[in-house]
C-alpha atoms as one frame of an Amber mdcrd trajectory, in Angstrom:
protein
  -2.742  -8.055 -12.555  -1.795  -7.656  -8.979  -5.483  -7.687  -7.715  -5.789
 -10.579  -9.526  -3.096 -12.234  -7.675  -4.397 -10.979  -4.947  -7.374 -12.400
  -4.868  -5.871 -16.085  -6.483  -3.418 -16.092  -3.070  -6.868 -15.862  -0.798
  -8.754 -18.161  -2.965  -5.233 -20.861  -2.746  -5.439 -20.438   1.064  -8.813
 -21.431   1.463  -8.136 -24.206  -1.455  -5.345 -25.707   0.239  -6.938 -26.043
   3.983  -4.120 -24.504   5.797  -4.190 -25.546   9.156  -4.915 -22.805  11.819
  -1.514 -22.285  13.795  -1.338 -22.993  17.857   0.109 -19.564  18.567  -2.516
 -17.205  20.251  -4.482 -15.518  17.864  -4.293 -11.685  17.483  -7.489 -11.252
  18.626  -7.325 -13.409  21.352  -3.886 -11.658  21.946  -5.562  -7.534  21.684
  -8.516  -8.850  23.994  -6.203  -9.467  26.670  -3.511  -6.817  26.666  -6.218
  -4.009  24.802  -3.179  -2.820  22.595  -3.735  -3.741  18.803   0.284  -3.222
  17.534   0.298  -2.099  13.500   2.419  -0.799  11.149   2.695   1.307   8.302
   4.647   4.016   6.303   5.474   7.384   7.180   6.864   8.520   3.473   3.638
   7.418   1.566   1.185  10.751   0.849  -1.661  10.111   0.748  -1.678   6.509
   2.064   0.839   6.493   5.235   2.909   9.933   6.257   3.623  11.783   9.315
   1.776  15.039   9.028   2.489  18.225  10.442   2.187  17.008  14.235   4.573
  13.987  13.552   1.888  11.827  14.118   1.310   9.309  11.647  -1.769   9.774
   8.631  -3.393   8.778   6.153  -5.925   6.589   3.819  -4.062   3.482   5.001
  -3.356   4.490   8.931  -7.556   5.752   8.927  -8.368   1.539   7.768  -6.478
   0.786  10.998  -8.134   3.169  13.191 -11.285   1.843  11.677 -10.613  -2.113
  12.295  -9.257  -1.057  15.625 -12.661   0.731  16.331 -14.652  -2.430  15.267
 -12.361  -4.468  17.231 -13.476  -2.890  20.161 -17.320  -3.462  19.356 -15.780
  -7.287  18.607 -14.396  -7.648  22.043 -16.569  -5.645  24.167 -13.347  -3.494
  25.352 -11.167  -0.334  24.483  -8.313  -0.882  22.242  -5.511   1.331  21.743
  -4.141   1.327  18.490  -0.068   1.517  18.918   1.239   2.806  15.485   4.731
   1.717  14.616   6.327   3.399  11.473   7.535   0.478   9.097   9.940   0.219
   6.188   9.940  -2.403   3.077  12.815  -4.011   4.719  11.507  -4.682   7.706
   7.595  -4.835   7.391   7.679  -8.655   6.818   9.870  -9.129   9.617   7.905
  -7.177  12.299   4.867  -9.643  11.081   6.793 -12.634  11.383   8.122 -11.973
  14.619   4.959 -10.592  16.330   6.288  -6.968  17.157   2.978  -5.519  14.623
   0.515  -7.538  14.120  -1.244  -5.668  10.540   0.218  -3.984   8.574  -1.493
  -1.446   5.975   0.713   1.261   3.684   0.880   0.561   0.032   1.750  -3.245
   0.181   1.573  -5.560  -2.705   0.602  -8.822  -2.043   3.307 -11.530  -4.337
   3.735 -14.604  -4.175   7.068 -14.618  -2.522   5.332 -12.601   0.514   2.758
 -15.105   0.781   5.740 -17.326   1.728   5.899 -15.984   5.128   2.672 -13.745
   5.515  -0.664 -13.354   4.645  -2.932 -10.802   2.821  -6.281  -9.075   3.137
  -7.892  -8.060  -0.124  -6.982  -5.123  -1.530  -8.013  -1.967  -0.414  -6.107
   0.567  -2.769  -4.767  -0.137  -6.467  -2.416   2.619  -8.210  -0.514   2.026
 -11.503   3.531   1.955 -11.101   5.283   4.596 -12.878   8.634   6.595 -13.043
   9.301  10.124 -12.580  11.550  12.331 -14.848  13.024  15.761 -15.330  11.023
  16.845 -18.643  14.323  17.461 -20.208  15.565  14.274 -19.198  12.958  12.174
 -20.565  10.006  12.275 -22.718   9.096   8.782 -22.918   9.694   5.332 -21.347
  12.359   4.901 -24.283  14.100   7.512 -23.304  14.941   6.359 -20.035  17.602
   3.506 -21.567  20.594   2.888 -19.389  19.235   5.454 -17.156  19.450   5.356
 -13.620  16.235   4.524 -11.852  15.777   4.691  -8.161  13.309   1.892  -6.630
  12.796   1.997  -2.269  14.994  -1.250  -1.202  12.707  -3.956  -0.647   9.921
  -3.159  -2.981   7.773  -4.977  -5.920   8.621  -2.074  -7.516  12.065  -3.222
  -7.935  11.206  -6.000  -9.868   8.581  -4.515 -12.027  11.328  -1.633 -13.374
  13.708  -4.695 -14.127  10.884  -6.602 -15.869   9.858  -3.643 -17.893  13.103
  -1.786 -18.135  15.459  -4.304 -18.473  18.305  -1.825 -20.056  17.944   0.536
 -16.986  20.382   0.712 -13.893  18.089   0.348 -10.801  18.893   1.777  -8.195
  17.966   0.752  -4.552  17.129   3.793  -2.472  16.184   4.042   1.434  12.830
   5.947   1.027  11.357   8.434  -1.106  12.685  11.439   1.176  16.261  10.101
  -0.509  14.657   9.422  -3.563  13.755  12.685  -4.424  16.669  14.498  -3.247
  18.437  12.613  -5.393  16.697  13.135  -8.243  16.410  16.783  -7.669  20.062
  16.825  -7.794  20.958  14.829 -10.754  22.236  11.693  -9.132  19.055   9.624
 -10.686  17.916  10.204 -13.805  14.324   8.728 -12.932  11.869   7.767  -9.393
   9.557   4.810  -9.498   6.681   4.345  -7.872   2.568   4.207  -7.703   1.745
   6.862  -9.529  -0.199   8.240  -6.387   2.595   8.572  -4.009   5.001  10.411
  -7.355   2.411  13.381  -7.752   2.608  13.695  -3.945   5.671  13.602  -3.729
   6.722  16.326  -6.431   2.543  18.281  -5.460   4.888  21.530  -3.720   7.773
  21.135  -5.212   9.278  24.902  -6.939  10.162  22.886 -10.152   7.128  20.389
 -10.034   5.911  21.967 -14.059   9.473  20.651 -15.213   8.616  17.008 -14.068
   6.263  14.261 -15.643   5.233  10.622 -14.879   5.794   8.228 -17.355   4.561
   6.380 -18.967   2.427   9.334 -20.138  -0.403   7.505 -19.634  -1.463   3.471
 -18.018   1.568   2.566 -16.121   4.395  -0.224 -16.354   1.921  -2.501 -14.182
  -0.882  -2.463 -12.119  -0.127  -3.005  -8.045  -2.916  -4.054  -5.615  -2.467
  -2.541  -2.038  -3.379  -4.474   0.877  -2.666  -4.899   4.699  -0.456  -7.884
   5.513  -1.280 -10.211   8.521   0.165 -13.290  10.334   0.195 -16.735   8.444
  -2.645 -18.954   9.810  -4.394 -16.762  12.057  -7.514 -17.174   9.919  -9.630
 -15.770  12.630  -7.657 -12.901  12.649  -7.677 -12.401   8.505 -11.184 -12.853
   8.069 -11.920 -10.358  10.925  -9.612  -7.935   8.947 -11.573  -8.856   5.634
 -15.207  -8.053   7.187 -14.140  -4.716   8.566 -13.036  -4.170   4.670 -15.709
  -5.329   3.103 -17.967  -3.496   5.071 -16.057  -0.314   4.370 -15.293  -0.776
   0.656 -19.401  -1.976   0.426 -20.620   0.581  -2.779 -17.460   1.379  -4.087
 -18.450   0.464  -7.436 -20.813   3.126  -7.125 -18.668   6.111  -5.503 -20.720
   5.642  -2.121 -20.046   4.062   1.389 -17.464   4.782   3.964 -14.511   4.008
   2.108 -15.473   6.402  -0.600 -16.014   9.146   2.334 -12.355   8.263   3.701
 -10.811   8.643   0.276 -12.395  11.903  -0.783 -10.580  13.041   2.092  -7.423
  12.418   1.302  -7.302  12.054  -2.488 -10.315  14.464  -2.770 -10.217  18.168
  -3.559  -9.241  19.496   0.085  -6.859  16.134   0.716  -3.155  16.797   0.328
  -3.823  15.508  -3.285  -5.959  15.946  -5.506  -6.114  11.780  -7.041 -10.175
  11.254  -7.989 -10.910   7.521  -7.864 -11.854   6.462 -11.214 -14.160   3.991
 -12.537 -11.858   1.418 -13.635 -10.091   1.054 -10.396 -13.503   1.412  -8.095
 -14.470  -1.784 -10.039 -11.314  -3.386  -9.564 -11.919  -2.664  -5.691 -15.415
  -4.112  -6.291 -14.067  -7.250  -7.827 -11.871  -8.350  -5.110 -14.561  -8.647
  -2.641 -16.364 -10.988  -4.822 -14.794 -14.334  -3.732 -16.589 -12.617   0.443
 -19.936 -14.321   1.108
């Protein structure tokens, strides 16, 4: 659903003729200081994390390094990329005000967002789903009037209270505090994308006496993508070549995209997550409206 969305906000844009805005375009903007400012998580395995050197990694933060790369070839001069670690409450924010100028993590694109931002197409799409204490839980039903912790500033907030309407939802910092409170008792359940959960819990001592739910398919589907300035069209579809280019084969588990998430979703990545054949199409599918 959300890659269809996704997709409908980009084909709207183009629909409506929004007019190009008089600020000075990002890469205008990059070509004259060098420095290409972007954002992202550091509490997303595999997407967006700081690894063991504190420096920021990841399927989402190696997209930036790539577009930063091909900006350079663009503009005929080194770019640094300055990596700025972002939260859900203020990603839009830093956008708006011009302190990052992209943004990639694990990002749904909604209509609300599109308000005041606007989206590349997708380039990462993970089921939401909720993790439980075995004992706890067995099934979605069982979660009731459970409480359910959500990050603050999340779609994933509004998908639990869509789908678990009964449930207390709890708004939580970061996953860091999500898990620690789960671990201790004070939640009775985690939400997420699925992808980020079995990271999360992938060295944990009591990881066998856990279990996403629902058991299988999730409570919705959520497009990622990296979130731009509003009407800096020369900017977005810049953005949206460098993707396209990357995500080109994807339906058929070849190209450079498929080489950057083998390695971290691949059998030597920090987890083990193989892209399936439902998903690479839905990757596939949102490059379609792209001449």
């Amino acid at each position: 659903m959300m890659l269809r969305l996704c997709v409908a906000l980009l084909a709207a844009l183009a629909a409506w003729g929004v007019p190009p805005s008089r600020a000075e375009s990002v890469m205008d903007r990059v070509a004259r200081t060098g420095v290409l400012d972007a954002g992202t998580r550091a509490d997303a395995i595999p997407l967006a994390f700081r690894g063991p050197d504190n420096n920021l990694q990841g399927l989402a933060v190696d997209i930036l390094r790539e577009i930063a790369a091909r900006l350079e070839i663009e503009l005929g001069r080194p770019v640094k990329l300055n990596l700025l670690a972002i939260t859900p409450v203020n990603r839009i924010e830093l956008i708006e005000n011009g302190t990052i100028a992209i943004e990639c993590g694990i990002t749904t694109p909604t209509w609300d967002r599109e308000k005041r931002v606007d989206f590349s197409v997708p380039f990462f799409e993970n089921g939401t789903r909720v993790l439980a204490f075995r004992n706890a839980a067995r099934s979605l039903g069982d979660l009731g009037s459970k409480r359910i912790g959500a990050i603050r500033g999340s779609s994933t907030l509004g998908i639990l209270r869509a789908n678990l309407p009964v449930a207390t939802v709890v708004e939580i910092p970061d996953m860091e505090v999500g898990i620690e409170l789960l671990l201790k008792g004070e939640l009775d359940g985690l939400a997420n994308i699925g992808v980020v959960l079995r990271a999360l819990i992938e060295n944990l001592e009591v990881k066998n006496q856990l279990l996403l739910l629902p058991r299988s398919g999730a409570l919705d589907w959520e497009s990622t993508a990296c979130m731009l300035p509003q009407d800096d069209s020369r900017w977005r579809d810049f953005v949206n070549r460098v993707l396209f280019d990357l995500l080109d084969g994807i339906d058929q588990f070849r190209g450079a995209y498929s080489d950057l998430y083998e390695r971290w979703l691949g059998p030597q990545g920090p987890i083990y997550y193989p892209l399936d054949d439902q998903v690479s199409r839905r990757l596939a599918e949102g490059l379609m409206w792209l001449p």
